[in-house]
Residue frames relative to the residue before (quaternion, step in Angstrom):
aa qw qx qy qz dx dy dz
X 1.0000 0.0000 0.0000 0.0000 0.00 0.00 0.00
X 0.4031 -0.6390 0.5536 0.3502 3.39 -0.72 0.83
X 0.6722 -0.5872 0.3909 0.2248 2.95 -2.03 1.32
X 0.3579 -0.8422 0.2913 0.2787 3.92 -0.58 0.48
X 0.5447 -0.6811 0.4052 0.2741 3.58 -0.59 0.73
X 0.1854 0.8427 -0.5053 -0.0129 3.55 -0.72 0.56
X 0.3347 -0.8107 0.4736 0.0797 3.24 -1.19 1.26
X 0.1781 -0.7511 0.6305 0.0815 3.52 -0.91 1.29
X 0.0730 -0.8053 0.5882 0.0084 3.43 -1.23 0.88
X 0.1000 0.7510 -0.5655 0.3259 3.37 0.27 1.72
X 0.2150 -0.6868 0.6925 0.0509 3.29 -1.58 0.37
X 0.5196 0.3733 -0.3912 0.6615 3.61 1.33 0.25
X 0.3643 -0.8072 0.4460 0.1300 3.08 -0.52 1.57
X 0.5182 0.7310 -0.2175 0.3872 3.35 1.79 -1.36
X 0.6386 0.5608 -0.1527 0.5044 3.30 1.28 -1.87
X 0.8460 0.2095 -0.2362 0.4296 3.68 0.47 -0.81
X 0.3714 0.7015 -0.4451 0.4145 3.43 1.00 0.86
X 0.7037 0.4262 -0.2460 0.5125 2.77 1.16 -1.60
X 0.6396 0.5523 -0.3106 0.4352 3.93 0.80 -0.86
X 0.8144 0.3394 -0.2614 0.3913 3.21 1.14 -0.14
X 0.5518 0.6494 -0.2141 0.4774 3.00 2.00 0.64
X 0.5309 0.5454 -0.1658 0.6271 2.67 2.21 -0.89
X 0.5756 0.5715 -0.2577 0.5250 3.68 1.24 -0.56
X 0.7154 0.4177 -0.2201 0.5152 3.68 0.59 -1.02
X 0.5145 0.7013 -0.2553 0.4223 3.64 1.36 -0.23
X 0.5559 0.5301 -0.0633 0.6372 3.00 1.92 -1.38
X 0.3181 -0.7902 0.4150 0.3197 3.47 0.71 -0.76
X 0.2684 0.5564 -0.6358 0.4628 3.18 1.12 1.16
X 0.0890 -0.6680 0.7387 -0.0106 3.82 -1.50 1.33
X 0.6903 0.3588 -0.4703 0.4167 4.01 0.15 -0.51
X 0.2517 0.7091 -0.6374 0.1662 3.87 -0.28 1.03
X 0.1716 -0.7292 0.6620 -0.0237 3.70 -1.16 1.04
X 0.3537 -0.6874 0.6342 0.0150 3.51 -0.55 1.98
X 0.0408 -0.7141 0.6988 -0.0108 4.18 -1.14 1.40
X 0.0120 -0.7070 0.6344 0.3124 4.03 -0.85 0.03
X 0.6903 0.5528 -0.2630 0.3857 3.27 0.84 -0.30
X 0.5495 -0.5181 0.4942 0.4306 3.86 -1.60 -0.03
X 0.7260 0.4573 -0.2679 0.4382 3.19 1.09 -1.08
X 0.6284 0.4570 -0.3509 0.5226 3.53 0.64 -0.72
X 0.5981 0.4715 -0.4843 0.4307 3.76 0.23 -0.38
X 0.5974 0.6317 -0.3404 0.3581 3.54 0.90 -1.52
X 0.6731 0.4940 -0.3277 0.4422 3.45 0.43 -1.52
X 0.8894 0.1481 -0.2539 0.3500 3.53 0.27 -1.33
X 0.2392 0.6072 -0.6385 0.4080 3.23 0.92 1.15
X 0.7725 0.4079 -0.2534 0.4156 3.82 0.17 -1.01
X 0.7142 0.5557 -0.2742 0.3254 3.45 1.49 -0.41
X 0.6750 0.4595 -0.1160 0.5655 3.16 1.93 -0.98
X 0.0379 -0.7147 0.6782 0.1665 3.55 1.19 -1.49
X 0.3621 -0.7706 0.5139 -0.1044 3.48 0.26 1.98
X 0.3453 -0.5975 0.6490 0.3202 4.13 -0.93 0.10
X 0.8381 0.2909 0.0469 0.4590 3.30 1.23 -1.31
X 0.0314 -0.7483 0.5833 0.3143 3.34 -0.90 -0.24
X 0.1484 -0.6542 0.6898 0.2725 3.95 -0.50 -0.09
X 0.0030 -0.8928 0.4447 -0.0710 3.90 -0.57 0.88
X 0.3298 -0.7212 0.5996 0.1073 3.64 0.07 1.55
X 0.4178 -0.5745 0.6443 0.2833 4.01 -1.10 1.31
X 0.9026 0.2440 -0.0524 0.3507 3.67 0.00 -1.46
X 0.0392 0.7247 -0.6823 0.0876 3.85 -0.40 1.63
X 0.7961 -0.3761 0.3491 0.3207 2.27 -2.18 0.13
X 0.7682 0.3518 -0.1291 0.5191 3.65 0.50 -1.04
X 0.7820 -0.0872 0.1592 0.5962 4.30 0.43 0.34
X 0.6111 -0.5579 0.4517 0.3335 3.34 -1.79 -0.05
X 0.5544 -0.5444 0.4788 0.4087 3.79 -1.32 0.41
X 0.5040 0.5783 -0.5237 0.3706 4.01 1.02 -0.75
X 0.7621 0.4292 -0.2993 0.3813 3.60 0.68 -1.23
X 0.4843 0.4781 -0.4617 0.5690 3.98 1.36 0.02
X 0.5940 0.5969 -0.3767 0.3858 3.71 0.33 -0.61
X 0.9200 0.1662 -0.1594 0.3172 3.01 0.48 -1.00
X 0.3252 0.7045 -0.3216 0.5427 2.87 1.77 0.90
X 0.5089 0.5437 -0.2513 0.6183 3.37 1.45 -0.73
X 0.8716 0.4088 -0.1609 0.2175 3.51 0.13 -1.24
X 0.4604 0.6548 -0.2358 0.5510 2.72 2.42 -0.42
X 0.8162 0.1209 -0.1637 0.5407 3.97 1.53 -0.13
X 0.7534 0.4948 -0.0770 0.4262 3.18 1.47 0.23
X 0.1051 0.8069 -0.5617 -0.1496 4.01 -0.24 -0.32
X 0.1467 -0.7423 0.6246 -0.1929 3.74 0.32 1.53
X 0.1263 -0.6248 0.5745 0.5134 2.84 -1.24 -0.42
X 0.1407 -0.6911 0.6892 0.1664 3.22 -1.64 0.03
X 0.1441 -0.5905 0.7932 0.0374 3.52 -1.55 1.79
X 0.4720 -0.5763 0.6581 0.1098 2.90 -2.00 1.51
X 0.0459 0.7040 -0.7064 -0.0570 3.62 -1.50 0.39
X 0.0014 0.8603 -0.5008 0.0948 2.88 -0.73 1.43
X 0.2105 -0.6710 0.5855 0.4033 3.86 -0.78 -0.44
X 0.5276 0.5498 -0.5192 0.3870 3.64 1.00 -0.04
X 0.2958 -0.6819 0.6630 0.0894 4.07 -0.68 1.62
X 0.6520 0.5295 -0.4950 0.2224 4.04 0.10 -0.91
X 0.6755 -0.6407 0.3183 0.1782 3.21 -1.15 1.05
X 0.5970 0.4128 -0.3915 0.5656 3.54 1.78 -0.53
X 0.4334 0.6845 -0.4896 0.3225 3.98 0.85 0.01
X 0.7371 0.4890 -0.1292 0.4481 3.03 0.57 -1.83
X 0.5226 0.5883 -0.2508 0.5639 3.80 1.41 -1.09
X 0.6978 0.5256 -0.3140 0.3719 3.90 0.42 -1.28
X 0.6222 0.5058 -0.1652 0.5742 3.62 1.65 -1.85
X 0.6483 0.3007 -0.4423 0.5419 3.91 0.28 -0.23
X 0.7949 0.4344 -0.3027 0.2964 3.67 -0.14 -0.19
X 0.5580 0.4462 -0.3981 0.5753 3.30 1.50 -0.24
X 0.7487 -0.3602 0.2849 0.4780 3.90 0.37 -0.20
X 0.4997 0.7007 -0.4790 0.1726 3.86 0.91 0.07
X 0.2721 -0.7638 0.4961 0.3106 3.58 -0.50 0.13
X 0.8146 0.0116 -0.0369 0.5787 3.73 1.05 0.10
X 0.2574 -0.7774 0.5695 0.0710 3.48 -1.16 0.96
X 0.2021 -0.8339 0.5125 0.0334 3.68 -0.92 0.81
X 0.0273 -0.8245 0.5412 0.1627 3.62 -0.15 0.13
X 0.1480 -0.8529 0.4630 0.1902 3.36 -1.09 0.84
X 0.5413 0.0452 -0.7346 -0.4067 1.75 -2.04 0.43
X 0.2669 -0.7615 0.5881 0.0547 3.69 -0.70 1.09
X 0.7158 -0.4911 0.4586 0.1902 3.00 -1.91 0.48
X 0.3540 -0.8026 0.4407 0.1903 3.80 -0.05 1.00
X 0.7209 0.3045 -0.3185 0.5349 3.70 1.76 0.01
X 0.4519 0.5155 -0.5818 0.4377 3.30 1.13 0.87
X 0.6775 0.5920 -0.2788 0.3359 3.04 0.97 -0.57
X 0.5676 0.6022 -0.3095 0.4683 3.30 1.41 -0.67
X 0.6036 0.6260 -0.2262 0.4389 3.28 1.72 -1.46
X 0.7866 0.5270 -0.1960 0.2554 3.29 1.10 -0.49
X 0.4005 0.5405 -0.2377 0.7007 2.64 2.45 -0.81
X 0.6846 0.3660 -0.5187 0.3582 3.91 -0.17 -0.38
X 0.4689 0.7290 -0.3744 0.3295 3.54 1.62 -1.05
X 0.7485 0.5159 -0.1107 0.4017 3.50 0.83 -1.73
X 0.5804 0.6694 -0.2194 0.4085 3.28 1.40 -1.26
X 0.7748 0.4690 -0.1048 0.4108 3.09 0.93 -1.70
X 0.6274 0.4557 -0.3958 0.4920 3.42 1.51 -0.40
X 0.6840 0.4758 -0.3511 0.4271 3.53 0.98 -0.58
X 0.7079 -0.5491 0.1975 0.3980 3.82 1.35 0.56
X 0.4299 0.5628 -0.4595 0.5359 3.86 1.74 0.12
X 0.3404 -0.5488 0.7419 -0.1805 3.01 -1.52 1.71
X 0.0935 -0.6943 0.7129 0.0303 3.72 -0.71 1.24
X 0.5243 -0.5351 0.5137 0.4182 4.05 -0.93 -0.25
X 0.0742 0.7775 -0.6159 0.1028 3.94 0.56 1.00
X 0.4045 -0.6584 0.5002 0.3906 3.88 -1.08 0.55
X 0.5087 -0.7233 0.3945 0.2499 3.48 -0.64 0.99
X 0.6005 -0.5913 0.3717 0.3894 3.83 -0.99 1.40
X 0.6872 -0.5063 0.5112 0.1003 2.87 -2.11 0.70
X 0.6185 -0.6496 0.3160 0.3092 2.97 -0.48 1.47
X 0.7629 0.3140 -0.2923 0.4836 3.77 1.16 -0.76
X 0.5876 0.5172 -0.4733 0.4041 3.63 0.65 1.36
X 0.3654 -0.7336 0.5730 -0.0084 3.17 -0.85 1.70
X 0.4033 -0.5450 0.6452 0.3521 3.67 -1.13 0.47
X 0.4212 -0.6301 0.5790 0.3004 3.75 -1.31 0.37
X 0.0737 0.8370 -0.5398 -0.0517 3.65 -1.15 0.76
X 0.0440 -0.8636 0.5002 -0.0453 3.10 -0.09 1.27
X 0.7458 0.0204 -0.0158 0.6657 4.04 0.09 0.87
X 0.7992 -0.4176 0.2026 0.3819 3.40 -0.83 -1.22
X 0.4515 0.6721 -0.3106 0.4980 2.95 2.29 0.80
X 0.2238 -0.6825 0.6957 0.0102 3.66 -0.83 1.35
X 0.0093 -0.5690 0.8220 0.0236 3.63 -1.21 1.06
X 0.4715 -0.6052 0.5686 0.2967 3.60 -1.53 1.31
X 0.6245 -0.5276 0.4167 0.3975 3.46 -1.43 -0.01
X 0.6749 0.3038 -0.3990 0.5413 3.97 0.73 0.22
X 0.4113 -0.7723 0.4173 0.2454 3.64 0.99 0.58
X 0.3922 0.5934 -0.5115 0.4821 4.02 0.72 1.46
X 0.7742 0.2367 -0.2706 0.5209 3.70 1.39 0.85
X 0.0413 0.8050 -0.5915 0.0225 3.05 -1.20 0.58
X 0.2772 -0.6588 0.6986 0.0327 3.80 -0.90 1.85
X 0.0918 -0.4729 0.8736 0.0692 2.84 -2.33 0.78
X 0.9056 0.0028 0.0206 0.4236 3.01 -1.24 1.28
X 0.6400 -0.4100 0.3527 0.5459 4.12 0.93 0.59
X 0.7819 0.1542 -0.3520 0.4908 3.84 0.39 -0.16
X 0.6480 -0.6002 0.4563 0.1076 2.88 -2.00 1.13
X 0.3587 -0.7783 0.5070 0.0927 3.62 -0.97 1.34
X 0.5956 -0.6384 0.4768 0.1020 3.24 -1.30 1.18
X 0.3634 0.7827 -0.4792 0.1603 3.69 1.84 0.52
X 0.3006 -0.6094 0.6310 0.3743 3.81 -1.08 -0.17
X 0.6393 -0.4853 0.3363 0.4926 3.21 -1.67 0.70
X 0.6071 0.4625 -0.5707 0.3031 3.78 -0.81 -0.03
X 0.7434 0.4938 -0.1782 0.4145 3.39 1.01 -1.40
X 0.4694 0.6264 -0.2354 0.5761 3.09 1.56 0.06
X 0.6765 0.3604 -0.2075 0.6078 3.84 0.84 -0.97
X 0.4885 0.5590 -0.5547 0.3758 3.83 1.20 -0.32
X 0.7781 0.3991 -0.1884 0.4470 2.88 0.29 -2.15
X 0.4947 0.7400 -0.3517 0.2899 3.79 0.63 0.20
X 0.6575 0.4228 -0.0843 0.6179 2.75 1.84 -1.93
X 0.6226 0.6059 -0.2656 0.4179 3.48 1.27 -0.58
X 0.6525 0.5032 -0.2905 0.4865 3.47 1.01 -1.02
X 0.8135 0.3248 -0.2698 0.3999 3.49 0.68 -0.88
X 0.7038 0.1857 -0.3544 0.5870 3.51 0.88 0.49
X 0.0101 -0.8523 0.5226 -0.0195 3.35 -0.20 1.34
X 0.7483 0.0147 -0.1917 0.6349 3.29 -1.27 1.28
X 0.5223 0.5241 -0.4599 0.4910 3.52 -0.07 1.15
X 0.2175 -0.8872 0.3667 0.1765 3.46 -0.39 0.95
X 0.2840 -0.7563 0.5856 0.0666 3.48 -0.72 1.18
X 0.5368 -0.6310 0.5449 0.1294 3.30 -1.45 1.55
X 0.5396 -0.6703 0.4323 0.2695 3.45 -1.28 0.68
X 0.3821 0.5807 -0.3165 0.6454 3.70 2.19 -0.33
X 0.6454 0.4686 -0.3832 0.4658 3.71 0.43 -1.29
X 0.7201 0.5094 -0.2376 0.4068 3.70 -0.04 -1.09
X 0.8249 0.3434 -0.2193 0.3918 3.17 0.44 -1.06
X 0.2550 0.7487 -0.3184 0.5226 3.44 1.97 -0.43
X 0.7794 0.4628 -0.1073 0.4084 3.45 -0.20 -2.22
X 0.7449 0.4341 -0.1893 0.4700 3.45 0.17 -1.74
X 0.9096 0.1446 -0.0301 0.3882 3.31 -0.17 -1.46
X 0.4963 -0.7142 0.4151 0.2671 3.56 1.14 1.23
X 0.7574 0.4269 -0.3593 0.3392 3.85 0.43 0.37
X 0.7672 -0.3933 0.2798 0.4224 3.59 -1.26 -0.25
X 0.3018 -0.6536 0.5801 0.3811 4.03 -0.44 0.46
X 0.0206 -0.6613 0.7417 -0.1105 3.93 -1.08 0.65
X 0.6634 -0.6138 0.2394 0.3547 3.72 0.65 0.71
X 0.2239 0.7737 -0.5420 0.2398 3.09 1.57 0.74
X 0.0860 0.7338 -0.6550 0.1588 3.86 0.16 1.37
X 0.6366 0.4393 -0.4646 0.4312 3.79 0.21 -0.11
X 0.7275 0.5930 -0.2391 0.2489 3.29 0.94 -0.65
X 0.5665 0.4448 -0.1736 0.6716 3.47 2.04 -0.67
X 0.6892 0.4311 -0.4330 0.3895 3.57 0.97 -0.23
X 0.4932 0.6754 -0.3021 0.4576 3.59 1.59 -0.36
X 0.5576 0.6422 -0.1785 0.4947 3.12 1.13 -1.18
X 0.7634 0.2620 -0.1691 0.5657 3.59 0.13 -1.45
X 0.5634 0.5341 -0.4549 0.4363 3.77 0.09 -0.52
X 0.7782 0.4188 -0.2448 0.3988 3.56 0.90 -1.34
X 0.5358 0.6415 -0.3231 0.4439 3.50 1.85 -0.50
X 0.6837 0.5493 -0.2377 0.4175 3.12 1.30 -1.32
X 0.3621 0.5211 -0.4229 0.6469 4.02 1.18 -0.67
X 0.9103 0.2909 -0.2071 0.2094 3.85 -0.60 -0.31
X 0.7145 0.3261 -0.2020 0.5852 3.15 1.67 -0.35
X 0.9035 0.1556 -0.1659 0.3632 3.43 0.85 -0.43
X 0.8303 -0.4214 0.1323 0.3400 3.15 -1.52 0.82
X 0.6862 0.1262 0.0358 0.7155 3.48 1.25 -1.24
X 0.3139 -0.6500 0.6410 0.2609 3.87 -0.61 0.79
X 0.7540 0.5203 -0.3150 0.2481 3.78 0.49 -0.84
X 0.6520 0.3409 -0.1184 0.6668 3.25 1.68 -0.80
X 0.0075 -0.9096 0.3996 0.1136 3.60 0.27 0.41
X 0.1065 -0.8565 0.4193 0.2814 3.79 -0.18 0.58
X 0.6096 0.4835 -0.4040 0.4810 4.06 0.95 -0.31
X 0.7972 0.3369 -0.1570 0.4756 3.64 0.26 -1.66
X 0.2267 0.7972 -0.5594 0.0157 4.02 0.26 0.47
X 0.6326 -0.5400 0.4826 0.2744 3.58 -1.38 0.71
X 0.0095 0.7613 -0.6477 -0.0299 3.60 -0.76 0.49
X 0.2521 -0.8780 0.3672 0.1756 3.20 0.30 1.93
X 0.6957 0.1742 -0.3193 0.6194 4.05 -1.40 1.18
X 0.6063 0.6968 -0.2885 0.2524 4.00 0.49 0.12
X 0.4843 -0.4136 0.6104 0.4709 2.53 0.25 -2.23
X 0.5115 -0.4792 0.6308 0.3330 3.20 -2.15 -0.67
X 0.0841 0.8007 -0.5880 -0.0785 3.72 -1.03 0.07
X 0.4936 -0.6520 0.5080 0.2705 3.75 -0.66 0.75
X 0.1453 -0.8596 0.4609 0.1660 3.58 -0.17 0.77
X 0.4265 0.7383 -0.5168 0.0771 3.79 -0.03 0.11
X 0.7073 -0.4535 0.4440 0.3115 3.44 -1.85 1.14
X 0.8646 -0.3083 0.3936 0.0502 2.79 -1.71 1.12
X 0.7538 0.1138 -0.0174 0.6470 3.26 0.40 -1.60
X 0.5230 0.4630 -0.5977 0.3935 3.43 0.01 0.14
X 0.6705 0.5939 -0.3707 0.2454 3.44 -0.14 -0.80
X 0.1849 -0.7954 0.5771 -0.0110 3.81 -0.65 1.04
């Protein structure tokens, strides 16, 4: 498979060095550095990126309005990086078409971790040294998390999750039927402090649910445990 292309849209030049240094580390070399909307635009149409890495605040407008300019000919992914922390920000990027939201200032190899995350669902294979014989994908019902946790199968076929939705079913798989706080989750998933960031984990699961079950409205795996939490429900015998 040819090697994948990835676009970084920053205007802190410093910042997208390092992302692109931390990236080549991974072994991803075809990477194309934009500060601008417009300049990103062009070499969007010139390369046709795998990715997009996307700064919210440039020099010339906002990244929401590149985003959805992208999505209007495209279905990349695209991870936001922002310094904007409020919860309708991060809410504004998942709904226009993002597939993951960063806040800075962040680690430039989570970030890499996240693009390889995105890559790997869309079918790009870096040369990683293959797991230790004593690591086991997790199966829990008819969900398979791989052993570096950057997949997730219903039933043998592979789910369209973004990384967060991924760390759901992550925290979810390993503590089945056991209920898990909306502080817990967000804690786990999004590596930070809970400050009532409840709109955010309910976005999240709603969007998990659209993807894993049969009826998002009546759910039977991810169910609400009202004043609680969320808890993965599966039978007894199913479990492995």
């Amino acid at each position: 498979m040819q090697e994948p292309t990835i676009l970084i849209v920053e205007d802190e030049a410093d910042l997208a060095n390092l992302l692109k240094i931390s990236l080549q580390k991974e072994g991803y070399q075809q990477i194309t550095i934009a500060g601008t909307i417009q300049e990103a635009w062009t070499s969007f149409q010139q390369i046709a990126p795998n990715i997009v890495l996307l700064d919210v605040m440039l020099p010339d407008g906002e990244g929401y309005d590149l985003c959805r300019r992208i999505r209007e000919v495209s279905h990349v992914p695209v991870l936001f990086m922002s310094a904007k922390t409020e919860e309708i920000d991060k809410i504004v990027g998942l709904a226009i078409g993002g597939d993951d939201y960063i806040t800075k200032p962040f680690s430039p190899k989570e970030v890499a971790y996240r693009v390889k995350a995105q890559l790997r669902r869309a079918g790009y294979q870096t040369q990683d040294a293959p797991p230790s014989s004593s690591e086991k994908a997790i199966q829990v019902g008819p969900f398979q998390l791989n052993t570096d946790e950057t997949e997730v199968q219903k039933d043998g076929v592979l789910l369209e999750l973004t990384a967060k939705e991924i760390g759901l079913m992550a925290c979810f798989m390993r503590n089945p039927n056991r209920i898990l706080s909306k502080e817990t989750l967000f804690e786990r998933v999004w590596g930070e402090d809970f400050f009532g960031s409840d709109n955010t984990v309910m976005v999240h699961i709603r969007r998990l649910r659209e993807k894993i079950e049969q009826d998002a409205s009546r759910p039977m795996y991810i169910t609400t445990v009202k004043g609680l939490g969320y808890k993965l429900v599966i039978p007894q015998e199913a479990q492995r």
